[in-house]
Every structure is written in structure tokens, then in C-alpha cells.
PDB file as gemmi writes it, atoms N, CA and C in Angstrom:
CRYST1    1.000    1.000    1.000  90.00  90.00  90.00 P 1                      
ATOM      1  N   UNK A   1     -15.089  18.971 -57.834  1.00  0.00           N  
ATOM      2  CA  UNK A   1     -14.749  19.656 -56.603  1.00  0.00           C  
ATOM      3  C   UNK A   1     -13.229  19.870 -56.605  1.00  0.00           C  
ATOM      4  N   UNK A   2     -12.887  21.070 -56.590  1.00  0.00           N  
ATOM      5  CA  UNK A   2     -11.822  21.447 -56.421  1.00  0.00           C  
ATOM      6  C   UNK A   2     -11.110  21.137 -55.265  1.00  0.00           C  
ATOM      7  N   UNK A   3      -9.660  20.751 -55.232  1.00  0.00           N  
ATOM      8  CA  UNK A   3      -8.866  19.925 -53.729  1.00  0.00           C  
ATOM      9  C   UNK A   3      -8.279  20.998 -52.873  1.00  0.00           C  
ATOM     10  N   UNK A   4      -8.603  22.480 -53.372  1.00  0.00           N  
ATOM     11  CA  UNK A   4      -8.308  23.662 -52.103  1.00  0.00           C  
ATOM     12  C   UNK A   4     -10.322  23.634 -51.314  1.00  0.00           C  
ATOM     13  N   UNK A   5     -11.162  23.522 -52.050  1.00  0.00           N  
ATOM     14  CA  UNK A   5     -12.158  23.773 -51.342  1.00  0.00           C  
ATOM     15  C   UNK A   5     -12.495  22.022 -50.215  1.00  0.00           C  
ATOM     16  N   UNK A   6     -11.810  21.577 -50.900  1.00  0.00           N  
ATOM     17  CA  UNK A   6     -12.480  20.195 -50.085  1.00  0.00           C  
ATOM     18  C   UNK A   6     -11.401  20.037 -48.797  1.00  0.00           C  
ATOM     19  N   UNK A   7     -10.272  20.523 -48.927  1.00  0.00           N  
ATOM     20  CA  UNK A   7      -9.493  20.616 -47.968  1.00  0.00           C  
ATOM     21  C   UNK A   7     -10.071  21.760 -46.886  1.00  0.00           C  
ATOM     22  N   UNK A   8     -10.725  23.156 -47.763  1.00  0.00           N  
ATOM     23  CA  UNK A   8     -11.174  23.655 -46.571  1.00  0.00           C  
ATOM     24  C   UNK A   8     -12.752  23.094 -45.909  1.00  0.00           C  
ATOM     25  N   UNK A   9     -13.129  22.027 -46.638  1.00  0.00           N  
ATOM     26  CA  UNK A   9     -14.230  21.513 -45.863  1.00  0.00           C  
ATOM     27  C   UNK A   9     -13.595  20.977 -44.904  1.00  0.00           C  
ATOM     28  N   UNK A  10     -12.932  19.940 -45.065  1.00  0.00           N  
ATOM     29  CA  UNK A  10     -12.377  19.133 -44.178  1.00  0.00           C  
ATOM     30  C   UNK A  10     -11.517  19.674 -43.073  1.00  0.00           C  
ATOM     31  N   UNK A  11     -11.168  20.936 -43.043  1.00  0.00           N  
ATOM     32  CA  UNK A  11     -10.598  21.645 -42.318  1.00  0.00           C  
ATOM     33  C   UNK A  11     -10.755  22.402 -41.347  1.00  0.00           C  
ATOM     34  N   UNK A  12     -12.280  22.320 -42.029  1.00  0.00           N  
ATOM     35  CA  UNK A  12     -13.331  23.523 -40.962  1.00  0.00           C  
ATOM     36  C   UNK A  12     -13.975  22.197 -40.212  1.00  0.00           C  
ATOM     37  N   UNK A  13     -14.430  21.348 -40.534  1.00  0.00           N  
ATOM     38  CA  UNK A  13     -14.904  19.813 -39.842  1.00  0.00           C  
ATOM     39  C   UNK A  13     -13.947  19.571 -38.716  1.00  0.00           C  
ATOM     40  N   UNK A  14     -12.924  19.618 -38.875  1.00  0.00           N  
ATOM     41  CA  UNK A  14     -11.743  19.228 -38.177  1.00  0.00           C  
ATOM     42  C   UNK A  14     -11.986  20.076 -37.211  1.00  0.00           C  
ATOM     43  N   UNK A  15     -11.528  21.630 -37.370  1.00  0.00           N  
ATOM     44  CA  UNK A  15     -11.640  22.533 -36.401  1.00  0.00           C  
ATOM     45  C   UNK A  15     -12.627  22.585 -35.547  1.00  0.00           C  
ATOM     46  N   UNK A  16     -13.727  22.359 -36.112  1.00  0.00           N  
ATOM     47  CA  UNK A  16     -15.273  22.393 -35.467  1.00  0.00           C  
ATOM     48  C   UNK A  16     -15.240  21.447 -34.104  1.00  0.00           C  
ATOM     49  N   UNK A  17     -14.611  20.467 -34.351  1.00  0.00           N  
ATOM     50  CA  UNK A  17     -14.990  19.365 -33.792  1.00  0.00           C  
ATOM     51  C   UNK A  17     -14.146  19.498 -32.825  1.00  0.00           C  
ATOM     52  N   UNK A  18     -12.813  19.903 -32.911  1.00  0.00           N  
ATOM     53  CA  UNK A  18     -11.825  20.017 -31.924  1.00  0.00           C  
ATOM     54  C   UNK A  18     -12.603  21.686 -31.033  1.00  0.00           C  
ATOM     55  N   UNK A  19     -12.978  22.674 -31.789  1.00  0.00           N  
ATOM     56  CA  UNK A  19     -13.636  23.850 -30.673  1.00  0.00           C  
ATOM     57  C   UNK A  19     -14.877  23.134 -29.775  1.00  0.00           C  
ATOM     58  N   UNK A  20     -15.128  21.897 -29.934  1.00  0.00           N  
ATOM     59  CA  UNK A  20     -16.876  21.485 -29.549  1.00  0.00           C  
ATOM     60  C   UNK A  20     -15.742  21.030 -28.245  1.00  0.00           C  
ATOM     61  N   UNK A  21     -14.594  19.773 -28.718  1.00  0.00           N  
ATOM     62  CA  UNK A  21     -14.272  19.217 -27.659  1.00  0.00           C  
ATOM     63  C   UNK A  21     -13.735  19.975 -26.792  1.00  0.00           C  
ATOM     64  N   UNK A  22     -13.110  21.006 -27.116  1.00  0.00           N  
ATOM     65  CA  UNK A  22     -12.824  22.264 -26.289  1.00  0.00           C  
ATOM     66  C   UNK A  22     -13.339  22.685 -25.125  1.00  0.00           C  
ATOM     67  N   UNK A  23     -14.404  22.886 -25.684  1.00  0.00           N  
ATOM     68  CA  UNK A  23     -15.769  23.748 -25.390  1.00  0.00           C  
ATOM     69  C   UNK A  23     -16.160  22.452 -24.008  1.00  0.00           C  
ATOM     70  N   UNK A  24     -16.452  21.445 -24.526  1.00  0.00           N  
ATOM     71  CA  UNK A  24     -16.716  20.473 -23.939  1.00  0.00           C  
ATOM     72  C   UNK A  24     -15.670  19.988 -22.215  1.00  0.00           C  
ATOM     73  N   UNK A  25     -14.710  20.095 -22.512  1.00  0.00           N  
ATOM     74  CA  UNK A  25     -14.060  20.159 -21.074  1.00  0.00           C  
ATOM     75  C   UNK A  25     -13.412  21.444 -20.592  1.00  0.00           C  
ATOM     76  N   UNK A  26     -13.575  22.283 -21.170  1.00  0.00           N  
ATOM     77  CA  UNK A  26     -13.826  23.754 -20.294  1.00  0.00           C  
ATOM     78  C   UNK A  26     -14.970  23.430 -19.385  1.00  0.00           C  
ATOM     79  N   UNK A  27     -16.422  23.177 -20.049  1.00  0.00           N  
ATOM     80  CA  UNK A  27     -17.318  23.328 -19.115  1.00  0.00           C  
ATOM     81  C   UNK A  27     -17.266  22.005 -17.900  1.00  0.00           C  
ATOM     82  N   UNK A  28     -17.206  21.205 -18.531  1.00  0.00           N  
ATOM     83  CA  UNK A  28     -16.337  19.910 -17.351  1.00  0.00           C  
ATOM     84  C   UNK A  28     -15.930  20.671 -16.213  1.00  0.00           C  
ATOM     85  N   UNK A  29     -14.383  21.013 -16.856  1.00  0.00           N  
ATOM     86  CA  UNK A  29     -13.575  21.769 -15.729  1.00  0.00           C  
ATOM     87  C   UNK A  29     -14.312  22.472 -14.740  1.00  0.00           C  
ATOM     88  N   UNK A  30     -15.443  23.365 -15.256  1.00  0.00           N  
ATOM     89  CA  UNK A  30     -15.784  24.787 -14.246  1.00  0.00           C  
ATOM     90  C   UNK A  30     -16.736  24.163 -13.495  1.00  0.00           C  
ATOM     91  N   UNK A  31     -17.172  22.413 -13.971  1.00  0.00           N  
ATOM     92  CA  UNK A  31     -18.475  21.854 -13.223  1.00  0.00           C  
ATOM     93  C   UNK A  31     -17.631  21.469 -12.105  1.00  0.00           C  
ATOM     94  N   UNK A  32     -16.719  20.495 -12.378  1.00  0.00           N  
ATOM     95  CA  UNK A  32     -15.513  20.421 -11.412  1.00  0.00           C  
ATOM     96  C   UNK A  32     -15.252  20.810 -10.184  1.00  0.00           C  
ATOM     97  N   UNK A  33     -14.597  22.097 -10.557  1.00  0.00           N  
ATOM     98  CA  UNK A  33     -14.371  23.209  -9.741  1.00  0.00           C  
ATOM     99  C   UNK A  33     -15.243  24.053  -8.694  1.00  0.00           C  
ATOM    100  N   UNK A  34     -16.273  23.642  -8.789  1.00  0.00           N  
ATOM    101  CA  UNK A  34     -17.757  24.433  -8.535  1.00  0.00           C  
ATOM    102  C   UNK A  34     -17.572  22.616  -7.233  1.00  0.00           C  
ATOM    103  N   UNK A  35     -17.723  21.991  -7.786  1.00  0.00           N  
ATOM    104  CA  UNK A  35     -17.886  20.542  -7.128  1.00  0.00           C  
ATOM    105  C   UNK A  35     -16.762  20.392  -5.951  1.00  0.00           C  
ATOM    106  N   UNK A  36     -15.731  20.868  -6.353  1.00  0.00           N  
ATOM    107  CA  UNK A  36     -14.276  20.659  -5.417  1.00  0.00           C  
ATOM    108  C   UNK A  36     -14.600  22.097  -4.521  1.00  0.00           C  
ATOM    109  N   UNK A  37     -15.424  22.817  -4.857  1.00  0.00           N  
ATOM    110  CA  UNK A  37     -15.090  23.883  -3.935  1.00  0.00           C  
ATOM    111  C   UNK A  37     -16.460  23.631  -2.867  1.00  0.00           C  
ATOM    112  N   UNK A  38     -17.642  23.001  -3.389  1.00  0.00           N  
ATOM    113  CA  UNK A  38     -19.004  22.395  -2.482  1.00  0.00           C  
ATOM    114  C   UNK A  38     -18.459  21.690  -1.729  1.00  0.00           C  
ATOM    115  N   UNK A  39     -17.048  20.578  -1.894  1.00  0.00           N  
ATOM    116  CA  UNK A  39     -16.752  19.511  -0.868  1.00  0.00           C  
ATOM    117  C   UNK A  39     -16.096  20.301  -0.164  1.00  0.00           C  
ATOM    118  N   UNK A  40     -15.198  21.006  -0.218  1.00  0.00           N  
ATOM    119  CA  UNK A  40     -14.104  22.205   0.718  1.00  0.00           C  
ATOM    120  C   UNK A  40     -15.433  22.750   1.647  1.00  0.00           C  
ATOM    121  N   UNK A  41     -16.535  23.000   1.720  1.00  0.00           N  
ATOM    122  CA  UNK A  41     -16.985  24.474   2.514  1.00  0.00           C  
ATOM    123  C   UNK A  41     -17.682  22.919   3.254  1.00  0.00           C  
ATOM    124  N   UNK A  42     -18.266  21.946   2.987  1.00  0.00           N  
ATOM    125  CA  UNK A  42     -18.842  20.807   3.637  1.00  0.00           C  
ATOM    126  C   UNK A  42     -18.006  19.318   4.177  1.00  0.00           C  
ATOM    127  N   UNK A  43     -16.897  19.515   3.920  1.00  0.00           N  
ATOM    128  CA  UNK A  43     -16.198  18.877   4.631  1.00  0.00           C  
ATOM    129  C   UNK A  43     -16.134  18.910   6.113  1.00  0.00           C  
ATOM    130  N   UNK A  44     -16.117  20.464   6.572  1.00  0.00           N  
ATOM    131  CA  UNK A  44     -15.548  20.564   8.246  1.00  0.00           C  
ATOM    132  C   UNK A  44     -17.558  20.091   8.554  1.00  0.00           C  
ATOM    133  N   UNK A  45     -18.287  19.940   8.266  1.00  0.00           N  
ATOM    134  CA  UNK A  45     -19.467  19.882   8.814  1.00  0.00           C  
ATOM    135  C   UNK A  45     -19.778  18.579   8.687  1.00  0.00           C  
ATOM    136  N   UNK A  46     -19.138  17.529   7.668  1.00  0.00           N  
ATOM    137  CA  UNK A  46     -19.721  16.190   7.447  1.00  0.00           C  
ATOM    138  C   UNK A  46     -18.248  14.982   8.601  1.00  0.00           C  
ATOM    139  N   UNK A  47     -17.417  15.780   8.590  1.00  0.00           N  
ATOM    140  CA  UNK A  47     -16.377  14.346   9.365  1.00  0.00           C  
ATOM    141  C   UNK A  47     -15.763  14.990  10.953  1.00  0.00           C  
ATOM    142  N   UNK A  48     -15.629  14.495  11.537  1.00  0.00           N  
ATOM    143  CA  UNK A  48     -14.901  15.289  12.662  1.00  0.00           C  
ATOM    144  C   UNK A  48     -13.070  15.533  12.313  1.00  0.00           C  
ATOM    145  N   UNK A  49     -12.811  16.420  13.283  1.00  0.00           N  
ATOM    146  CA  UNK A  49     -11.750  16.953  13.438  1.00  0.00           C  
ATOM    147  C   UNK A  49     -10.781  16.069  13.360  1.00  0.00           C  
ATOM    148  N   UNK A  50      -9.308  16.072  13.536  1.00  0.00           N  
ATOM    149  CA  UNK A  50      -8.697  14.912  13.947  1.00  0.00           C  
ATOM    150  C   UNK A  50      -7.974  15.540  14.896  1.00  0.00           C  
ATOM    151  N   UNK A  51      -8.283  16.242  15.906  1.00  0.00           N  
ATOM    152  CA  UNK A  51      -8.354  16.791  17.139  1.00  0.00           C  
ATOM    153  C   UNK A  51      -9.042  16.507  18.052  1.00  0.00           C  
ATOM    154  N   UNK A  52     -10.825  16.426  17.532  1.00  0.00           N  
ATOM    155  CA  UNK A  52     -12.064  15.667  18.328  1.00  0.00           C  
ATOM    156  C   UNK A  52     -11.396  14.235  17.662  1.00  0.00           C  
ATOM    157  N   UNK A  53     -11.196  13.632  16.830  1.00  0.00           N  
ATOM    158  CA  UNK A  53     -10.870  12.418  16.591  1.00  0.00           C  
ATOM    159  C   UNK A  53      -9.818  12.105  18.012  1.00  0.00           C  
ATOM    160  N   UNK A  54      -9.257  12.345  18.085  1.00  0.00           N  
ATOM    161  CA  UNK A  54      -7.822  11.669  19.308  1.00  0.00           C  
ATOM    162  C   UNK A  54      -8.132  12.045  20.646  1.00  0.00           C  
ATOM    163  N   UNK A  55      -9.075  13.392  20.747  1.00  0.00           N  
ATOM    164  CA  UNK A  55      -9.729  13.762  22.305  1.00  0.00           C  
ATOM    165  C   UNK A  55     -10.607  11.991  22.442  1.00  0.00           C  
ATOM    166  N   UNK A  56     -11.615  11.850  21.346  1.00  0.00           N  
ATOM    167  CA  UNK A  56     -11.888  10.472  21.015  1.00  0.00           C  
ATOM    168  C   UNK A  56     -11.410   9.263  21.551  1.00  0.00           C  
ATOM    169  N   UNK A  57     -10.170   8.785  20.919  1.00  0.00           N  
ATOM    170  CA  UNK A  57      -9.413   7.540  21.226  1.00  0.00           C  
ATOM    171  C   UNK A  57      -8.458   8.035  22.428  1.00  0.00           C  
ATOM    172  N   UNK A  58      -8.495   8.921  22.845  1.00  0.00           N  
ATOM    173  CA  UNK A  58      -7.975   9.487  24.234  1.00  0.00           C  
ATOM    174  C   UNK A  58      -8.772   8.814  24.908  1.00  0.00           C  
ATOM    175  N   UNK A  59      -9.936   9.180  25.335  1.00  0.00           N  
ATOM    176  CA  UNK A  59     -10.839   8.169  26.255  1.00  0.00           C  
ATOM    177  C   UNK A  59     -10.865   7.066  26.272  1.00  0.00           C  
ATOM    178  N   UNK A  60     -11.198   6.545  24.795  1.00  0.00           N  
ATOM    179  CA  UNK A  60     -11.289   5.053  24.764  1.00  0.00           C  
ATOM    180  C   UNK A  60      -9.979   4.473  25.282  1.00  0.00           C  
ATOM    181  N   UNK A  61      -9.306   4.786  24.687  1.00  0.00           N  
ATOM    182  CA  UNK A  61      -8.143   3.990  25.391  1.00  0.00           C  
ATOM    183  C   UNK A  61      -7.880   4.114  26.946  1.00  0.00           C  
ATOM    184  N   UNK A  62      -8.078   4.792  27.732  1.00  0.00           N  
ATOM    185  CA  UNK A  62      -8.263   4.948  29.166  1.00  0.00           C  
ATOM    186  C   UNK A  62      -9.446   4.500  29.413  1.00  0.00           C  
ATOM    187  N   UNK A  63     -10.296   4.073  29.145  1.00  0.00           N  
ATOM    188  CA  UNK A  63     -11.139   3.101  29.424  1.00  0.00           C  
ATOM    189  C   UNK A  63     -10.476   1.378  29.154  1.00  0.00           C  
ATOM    190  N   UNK A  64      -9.947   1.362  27.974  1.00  0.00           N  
ATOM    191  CA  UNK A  64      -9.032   0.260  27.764  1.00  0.00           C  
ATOM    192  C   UNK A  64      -8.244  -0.112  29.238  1.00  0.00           C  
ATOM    193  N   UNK A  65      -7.482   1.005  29.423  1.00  0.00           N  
ATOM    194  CA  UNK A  65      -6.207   0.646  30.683  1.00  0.00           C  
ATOM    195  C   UNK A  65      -7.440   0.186  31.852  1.00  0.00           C  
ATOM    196  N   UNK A  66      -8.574   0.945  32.310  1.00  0.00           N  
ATOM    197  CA  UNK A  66      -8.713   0.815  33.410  1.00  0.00           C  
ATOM    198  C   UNK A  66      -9.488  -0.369  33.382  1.00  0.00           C  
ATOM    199  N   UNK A  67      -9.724  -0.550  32.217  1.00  0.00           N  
ATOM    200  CA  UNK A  67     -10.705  -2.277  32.202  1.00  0.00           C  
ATOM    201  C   UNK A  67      -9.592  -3.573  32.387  1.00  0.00           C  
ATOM    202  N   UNK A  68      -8.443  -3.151  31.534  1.00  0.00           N  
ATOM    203  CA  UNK A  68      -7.046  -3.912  31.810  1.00  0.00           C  
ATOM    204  C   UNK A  68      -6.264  -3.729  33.228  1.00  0.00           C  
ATOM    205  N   UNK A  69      -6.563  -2.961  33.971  1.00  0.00           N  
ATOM    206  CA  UNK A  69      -6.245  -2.833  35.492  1.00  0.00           C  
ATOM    207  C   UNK A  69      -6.837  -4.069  36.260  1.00  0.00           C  
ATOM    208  N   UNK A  70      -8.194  -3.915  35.690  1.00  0.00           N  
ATOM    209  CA  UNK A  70      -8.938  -4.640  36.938  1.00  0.00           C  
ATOM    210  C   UNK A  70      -9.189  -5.993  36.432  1.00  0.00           C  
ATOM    211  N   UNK A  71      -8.750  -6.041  35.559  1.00  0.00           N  
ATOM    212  CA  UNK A  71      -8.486  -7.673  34.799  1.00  0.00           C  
ATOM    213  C   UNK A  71      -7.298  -8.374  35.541  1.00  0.00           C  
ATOM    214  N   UNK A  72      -5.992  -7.381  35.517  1.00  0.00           N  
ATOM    215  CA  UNK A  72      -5.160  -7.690  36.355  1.00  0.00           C  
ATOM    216  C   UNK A  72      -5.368  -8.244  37.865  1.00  0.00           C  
ATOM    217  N   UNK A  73      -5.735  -6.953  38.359  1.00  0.00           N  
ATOM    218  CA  UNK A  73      -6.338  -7.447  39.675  1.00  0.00           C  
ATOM    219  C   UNK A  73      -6.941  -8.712  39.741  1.00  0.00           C  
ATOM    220  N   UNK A  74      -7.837  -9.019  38.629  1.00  0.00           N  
ATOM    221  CA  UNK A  74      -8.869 -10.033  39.513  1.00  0.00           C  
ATOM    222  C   UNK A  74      -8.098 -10.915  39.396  1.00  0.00           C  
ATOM    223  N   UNK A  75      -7.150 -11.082  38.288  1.00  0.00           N  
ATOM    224  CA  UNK A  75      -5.956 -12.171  37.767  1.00  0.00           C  
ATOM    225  C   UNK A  75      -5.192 -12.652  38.838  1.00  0.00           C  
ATOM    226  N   UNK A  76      -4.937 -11.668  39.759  1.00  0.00           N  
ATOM    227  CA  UNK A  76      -3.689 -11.320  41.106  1.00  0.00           C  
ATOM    228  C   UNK A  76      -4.595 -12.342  42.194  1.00  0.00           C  
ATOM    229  N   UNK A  77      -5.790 -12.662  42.220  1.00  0.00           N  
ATOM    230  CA  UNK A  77      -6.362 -12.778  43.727  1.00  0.00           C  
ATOM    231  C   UNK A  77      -6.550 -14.489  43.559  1.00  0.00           C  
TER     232      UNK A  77                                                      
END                                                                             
């Protein structure tokens, strides 16, 4: 075996393997991408706002004060 043909075996092996891995996280990537763009359009439908979030702890916490009012009070008598 001649050492120009065995070099191009080994050369084309080489290449092969590096176009597979190539090949291989290209399609990764576009699964990815396809995945990051399913969480973007289902995000606003799976968590609340953080607008409704603080309208949220807006209440609660005024429920807080007025339960802490009358704690006071009863504290006072």
C-alpha cells in the first residue's frame, strides 16, 4: 500500500467523521431552536404576569396590615 493512498484513506475517514459530527449538531441546533421558540409562544399561558403577580401580593399584603391592625387593637384593650 502506497503512503499517498493510505493517507487519502485516512483522510477521507477523518473528514467523514468530522461532516457526520457536523451534520450532527446542526440538527441539534434546529431541534433547539424549534424548542426555544415552543417555550417563547407558551410561556405567557403557563406562569402569570409579574403585573398579575404584584396586583397579587398587593392584596395579600393589605390583608397582612389589616389583620396586624386588629392585632394591635386587641393588644391596646
Amino acid at each position: 500500500m502506497d503512503i499517498q493512498v493510505l493517507f487519502n484513506v485516512v483522510s477521507s475517514a477523518v473528514i467523514a467523521a468530522i461532516g457526520w459530527f457536523a451534520r450532527e449538531i446542526w440538527t441539534a441546533l434546529a431541534e433547539l431552536r424549534k424548542d426555544i421558540h415552543k417555550i417563547e409562544i407558551d410561556l405567557p399561558r403557563n406562569y402569570t404576569r409579574r403585573d398579575e403577580h404584584q396586583a397579587s401580593m398587593d392584596r395579600i399584603e393589605e390583608m397582612f396590615r389589616r389583620i396586624f391592625d386588629k392585632l394591635d387593637e386587641k393588644q391596646d384593650k
